[in-house]
N, C-alpha and C positions, 0 to 999 in steps of 0.2 A: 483234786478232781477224782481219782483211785477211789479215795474213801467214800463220796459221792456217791460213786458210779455201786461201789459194796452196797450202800446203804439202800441206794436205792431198787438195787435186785432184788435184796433182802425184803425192804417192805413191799414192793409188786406181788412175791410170793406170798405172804401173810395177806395184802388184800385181797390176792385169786382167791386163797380159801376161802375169805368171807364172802366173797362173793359167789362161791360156788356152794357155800352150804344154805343157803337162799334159795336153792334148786333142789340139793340133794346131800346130804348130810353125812350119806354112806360114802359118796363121792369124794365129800370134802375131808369126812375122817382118813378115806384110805389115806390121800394124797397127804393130808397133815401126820399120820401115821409115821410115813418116811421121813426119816429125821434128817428133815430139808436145812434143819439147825445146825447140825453136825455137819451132814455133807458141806454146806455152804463156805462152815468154817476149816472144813479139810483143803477143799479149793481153795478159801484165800490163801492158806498156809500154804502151801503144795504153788500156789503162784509167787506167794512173797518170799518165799526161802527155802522151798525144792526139797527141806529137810526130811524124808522119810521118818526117820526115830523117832518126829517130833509128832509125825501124825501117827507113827503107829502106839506112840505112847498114849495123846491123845483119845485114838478109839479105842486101848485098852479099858483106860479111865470113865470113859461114856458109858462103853457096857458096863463097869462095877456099877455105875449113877441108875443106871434100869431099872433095877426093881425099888428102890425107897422111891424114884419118880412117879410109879402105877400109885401110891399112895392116893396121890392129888385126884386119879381117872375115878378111884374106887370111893373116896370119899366125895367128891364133888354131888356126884348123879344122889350117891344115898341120904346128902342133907338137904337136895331140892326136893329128893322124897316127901322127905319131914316135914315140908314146906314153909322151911327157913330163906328167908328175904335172900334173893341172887348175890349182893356183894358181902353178904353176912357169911352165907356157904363158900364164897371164893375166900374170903380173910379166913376160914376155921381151917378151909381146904388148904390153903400155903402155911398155914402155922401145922397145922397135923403134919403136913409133908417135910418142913424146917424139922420138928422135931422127931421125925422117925430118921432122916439124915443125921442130925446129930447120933442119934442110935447106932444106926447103921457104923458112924464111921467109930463111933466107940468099940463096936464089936468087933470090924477088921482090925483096930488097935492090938485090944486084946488077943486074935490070930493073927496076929505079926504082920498084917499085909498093910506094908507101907504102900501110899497114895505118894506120885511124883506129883 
């Protein structure tokens, strides 16, 4: 039932967005903005196991994941530019983003910054 009751908070929020950028887009980006992702999953953690270390480890790990994530924002908008087919530019948009992540985490390798 827990899990449920997760799931289902989780998708209410995702369909407010959609529902709300059908009105207004600037609206729906602030809100999606907030990384309702993150929060949601500090909550559950923060209810199922109190662990502070765990979330603060956690949001450390979220911010290193920030900047190879703006990938997806920057390349998305400039291949519908081109006027490449919508789920053509999402598939180039998750693999460009896969592979600047791989990047990304080759480089913190190299500067010794281990990821828990």
């Amino acid at each position: 039932m827990y899990i449920f009751l997760k799931v289902l908070l989780t998708a209410l929020i995702v369909v407010a967005i959609s529902e709300i950028s059908r009105r207004s887009t600037i609206l729906a980006g602030i809100i999606a903005s907030i990384p309702l992702t993150s929060l949601l999953a500090i909550i559950w953690i923060y209810f199922d196991t109190s662990d502070l270390e765990m979330i603060k480890s956690l949001s450390g790990n979220i911010l290193l994941m920030i900047p190879p994530s703006l990938v997806f924002f920057i390349c998305l908008p400039l291949l519908i530019d081109m006027k490449i087919e919508f789920y053509l530019s999402i598939f180039f948009s998750i693999l460009l983003t896969a592979f600047v992540y791989w990047l990304y985490f080759y480089i913190l390798g190299i500067l010794g910054i281990n990821l828990r």
